[in-house]
C-alpha positions in Angstrom: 9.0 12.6 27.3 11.2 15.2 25.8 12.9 15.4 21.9 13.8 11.9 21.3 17.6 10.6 20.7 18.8 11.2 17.3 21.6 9.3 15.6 22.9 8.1 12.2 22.1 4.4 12.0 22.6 2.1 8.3 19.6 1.0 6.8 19.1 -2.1 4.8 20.2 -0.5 1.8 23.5 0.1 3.2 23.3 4.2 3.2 22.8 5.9 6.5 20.1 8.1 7.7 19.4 10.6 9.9 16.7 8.5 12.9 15.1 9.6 15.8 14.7 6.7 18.3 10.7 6.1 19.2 9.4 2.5 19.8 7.4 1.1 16.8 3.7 0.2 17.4 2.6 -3.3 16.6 5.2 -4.3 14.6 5.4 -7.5 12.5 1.7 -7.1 11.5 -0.7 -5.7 9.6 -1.2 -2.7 11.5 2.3 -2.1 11.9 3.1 1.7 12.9 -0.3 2.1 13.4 -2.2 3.2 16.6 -5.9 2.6 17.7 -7.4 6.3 17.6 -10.8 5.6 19.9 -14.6 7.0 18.8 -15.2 10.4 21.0 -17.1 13.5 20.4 -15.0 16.9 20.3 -15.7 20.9 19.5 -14.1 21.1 16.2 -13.3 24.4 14.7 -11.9 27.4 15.8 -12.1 31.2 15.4 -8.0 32.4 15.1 -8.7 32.4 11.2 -11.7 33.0 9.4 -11.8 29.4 7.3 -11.8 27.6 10.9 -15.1 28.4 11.6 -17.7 27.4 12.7 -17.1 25.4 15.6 -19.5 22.3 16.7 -19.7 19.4 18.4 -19.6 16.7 16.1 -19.0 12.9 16.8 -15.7 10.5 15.0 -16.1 5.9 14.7 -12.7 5.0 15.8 -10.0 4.0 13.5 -6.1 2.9 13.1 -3.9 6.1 12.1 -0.2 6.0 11.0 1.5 7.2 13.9 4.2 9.0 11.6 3.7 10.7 8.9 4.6 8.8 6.0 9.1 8.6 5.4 11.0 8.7 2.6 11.9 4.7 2.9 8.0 3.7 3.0 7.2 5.7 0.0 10.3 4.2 -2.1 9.0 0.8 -1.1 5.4 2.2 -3.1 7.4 4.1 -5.9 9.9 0.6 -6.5 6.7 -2.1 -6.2 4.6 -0.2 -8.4 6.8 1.9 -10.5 4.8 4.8 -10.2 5.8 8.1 -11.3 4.7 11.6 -8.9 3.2 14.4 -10.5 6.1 16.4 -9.5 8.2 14.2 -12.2 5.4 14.8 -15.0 4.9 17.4 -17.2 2.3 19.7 -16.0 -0.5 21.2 -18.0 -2.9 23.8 -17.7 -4.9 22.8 -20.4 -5.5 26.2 -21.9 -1.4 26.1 -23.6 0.7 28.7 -23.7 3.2 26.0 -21.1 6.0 25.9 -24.2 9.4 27.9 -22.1 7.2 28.4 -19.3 9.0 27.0 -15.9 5.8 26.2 -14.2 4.8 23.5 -16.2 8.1 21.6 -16.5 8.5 18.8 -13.6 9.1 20.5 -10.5 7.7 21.6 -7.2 7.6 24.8 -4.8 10.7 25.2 -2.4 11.1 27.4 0.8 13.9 29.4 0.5 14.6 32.6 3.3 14.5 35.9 1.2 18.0 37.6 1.8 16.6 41.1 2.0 13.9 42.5 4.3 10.1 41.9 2.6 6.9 42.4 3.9 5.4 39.5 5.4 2.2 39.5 3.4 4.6 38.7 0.3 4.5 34.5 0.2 6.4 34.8 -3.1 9.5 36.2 -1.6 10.2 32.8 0.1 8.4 30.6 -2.3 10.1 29.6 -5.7 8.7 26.8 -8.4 12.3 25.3 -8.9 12.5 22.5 -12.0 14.0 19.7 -11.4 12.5 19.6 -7.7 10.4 16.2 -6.6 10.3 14.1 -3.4 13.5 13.0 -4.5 15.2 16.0 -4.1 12.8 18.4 -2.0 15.1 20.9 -1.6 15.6 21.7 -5.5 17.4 19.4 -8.2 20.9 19.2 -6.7 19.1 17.7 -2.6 19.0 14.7 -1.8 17.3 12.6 0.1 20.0 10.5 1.2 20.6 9.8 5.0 17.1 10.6 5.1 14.9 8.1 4.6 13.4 8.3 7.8 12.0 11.9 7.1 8.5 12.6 5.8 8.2 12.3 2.6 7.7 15.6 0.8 7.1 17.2 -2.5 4.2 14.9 -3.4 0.6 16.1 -4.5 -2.8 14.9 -3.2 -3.0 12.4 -6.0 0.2 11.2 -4.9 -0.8 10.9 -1.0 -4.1 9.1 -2.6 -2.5 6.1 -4.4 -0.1 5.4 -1.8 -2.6 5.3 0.4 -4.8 3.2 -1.5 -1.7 0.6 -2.4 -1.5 0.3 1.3 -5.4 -1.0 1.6 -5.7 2.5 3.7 -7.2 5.8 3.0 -6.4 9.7 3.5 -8.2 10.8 6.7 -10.7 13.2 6.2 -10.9 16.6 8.1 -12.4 15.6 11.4 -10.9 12.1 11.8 -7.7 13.9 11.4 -8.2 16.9 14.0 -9.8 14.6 16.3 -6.6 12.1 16.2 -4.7 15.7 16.6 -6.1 16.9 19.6 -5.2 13.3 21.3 -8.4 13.1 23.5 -8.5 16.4 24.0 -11.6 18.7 23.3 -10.3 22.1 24.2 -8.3 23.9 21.0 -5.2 24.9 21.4 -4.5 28.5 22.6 -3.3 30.6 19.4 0.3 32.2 21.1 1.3 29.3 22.1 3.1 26.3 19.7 3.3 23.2 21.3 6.7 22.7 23.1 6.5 19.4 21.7 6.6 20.5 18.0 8.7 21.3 15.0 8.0 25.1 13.9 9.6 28.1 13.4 11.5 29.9 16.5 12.7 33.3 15.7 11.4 35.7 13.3 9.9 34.3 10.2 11.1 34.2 7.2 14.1 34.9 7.7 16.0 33.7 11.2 14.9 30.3 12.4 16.5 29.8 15.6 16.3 26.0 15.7 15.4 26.3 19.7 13.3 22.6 19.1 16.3 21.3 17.9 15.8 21.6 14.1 16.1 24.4 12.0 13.9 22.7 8.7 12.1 19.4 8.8 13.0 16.9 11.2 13.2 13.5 10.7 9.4 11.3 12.0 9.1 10.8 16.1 11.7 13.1 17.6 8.8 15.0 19.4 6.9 13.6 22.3 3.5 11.6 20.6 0.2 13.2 21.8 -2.6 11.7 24.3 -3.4 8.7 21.6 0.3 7.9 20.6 0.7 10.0 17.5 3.7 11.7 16.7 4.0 15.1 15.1 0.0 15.8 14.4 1.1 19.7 14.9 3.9 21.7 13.2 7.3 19.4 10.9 5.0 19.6 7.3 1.6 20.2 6.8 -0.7 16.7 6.3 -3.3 16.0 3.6 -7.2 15.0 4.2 -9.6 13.4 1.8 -11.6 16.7 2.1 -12.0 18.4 -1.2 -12.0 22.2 -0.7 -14.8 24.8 -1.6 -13.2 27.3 -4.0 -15.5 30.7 -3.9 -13.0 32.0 -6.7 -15.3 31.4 -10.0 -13.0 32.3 -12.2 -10.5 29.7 -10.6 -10.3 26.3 -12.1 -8.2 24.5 -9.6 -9.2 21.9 -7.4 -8.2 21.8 -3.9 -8.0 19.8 -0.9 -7.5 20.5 3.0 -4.3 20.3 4.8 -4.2 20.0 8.4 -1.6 20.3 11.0 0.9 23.3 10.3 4.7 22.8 9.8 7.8 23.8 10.6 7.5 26.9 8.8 4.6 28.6 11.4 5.9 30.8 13.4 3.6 33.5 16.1 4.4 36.3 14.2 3.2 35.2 10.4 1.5 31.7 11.1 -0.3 30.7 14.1 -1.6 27.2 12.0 0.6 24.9 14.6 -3.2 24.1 16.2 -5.4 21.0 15.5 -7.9 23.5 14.6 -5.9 24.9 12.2 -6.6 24.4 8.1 -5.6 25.8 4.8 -6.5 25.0 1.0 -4.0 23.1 -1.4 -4.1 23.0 -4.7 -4.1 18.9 -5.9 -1.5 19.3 -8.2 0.9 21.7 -6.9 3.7 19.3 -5.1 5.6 21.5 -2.3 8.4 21.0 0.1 6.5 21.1 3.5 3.8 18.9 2.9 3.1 15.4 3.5 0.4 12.5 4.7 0.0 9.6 7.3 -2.9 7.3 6.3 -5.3 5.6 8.6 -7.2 2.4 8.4 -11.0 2.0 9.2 -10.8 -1.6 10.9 -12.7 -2.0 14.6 -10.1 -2.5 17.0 -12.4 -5.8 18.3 -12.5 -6.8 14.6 -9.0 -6.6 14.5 -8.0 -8.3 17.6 -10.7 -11.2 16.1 -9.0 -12.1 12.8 -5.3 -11.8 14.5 -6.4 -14.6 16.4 -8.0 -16.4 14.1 -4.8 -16.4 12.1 -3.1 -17.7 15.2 
């Protein structure tokens, strides 16, 4: 199965977005866009980057995972049922003041943009800007949009974000090893480190400044143009990074953030800066710091036979 039809298609709301065409699992229940990822045991970890280690067998209870990361149009559904308002749309604090005329602590989030000189590529804040105004209504910067796209994942949110979404849905964030384990789709070999899955948004072409676009996107691509992995799941590697429950261990004493892990890679890892577009694959983020190439899927911790027993009792 190779990149999936895309087309413009109206939605319910009577504005058009950008789709790629993948058959829905178990629709019209509870479950709905969710697949059954089975209990195995797996070698997780790898040794590309340091953080990755060690690696060891550990074991994972089945569970039911979103088999997209979560869109545009299923997080408006949360933000117009429960009003809620994302971190990215508050005013930020430190805590220690000094925020008065300080652009980092008015409502915004961190945006990609391609440097237009040549800069080395151990210098992340050449291509990464705080822009005001910038929120997973307009990931790009305050002028974006995301209309026509409300089938894209849903970026420019925080962890706290990710977590009451996920907990409005009766789901949770998965944590670290459910979510590399659902990644590796049965598998229990690691990805080798040169080579991004064919079957993945990321970067072509020398990062960061010429992205080729030979997956058929240059940028974020809308959920399910890829083929899904060995247990149904689309996107698991490379398109924007994904969110566990797993706090992470800052050895920095002197900073006060908190973080938690991301998983997955994005669109933006490339073989020559970023070879993250592995299952194996992890960075830190800070909780409160909402960027434009990270999102979530949730997953549910239902049996499969305990499922299947109360759908038919409701029968």
């Amino acid at each position: 199965m190779g990149l999936s039809h895309c087309y413009l298609v109206s939605s319910s709301f009577g504005t058009k977005k950008n789709v790629c065409d993948f058959p829905k699992s178990n629709g019209n229940t509870k479950i709905s866009g969710m697949v059954w990822v089975p209990s195995g045991k797996f070698k997780k970890g790898d040794n590309v980057y340091p953080e990755e280690s060690p690696i060891y067998t550990t074991s994972v209870s089945g569970f039911w995972m979103d088999e997209t990361e979560t869109t545009n149009d299923e997080f408006s559904k949360f933000v117009f049922e429960t009003g809620y308002i994302t971190e990215a749309e508050s005013k930020q604090s430190s805590g220690f003041g000094g925020e008065l005329g300080n652009p980092i602590y008015e409502p915004g989030a961190v945006v990609f943009q391609k440097p237009s000189t040549q800069v080395p590529k151990d210098s992340p804040l050449a291509w990464w800007q705080y822009i005001p105004g910038t929120n997973w209504r307009h990931p790009e910067g305050p002028e974006s949009t995301i209309e026509e796209k409300g089938s894209y994942p849903v970026v420019a949110i925080t962890y706290k974000d990710a977590f009451l979404y996920a907990k409005w849905k009766g789901r949770s964030l998965p944590t670290e090893v459910e979510w590399e384990w659902a990644a590796r789709g049965g598998s229990e070999e690691s990805q080798t480190e040169n080579q991004p899955l064919k079957e993945a948004n990321t970067w072509q072409g020398e990062f960061p400044f010429v992205d080729e676009g030979q997956d058929g996107f240059s940028g974020i691509s809308p959920v399910g143009c890829f083929a899904k992995n060995g247990f149904g799941l689309y996107d698991m590697i490379g398109n924007v990074w994904e969110y566990t429950a797993d706090p992470w261990k800052v050895t920095q004493t002197l900073d006060q953030s908190t973080y938690h892990t991301i998983k997955g890679g994005s669109y933006l890892c490339s073989p020559n800066y970023c070879k993250r577009y592995r299952a194996a694959a992890k960075q830190p983020q800070e909780d409160h710091l909402a960027t434009g190439h990270i999102g979530f899927r949730t997953i549910l911790r239902t049996s499969f036979d305990t499922f299947k027993k109360n759908t038919k009792e409701k029968l």
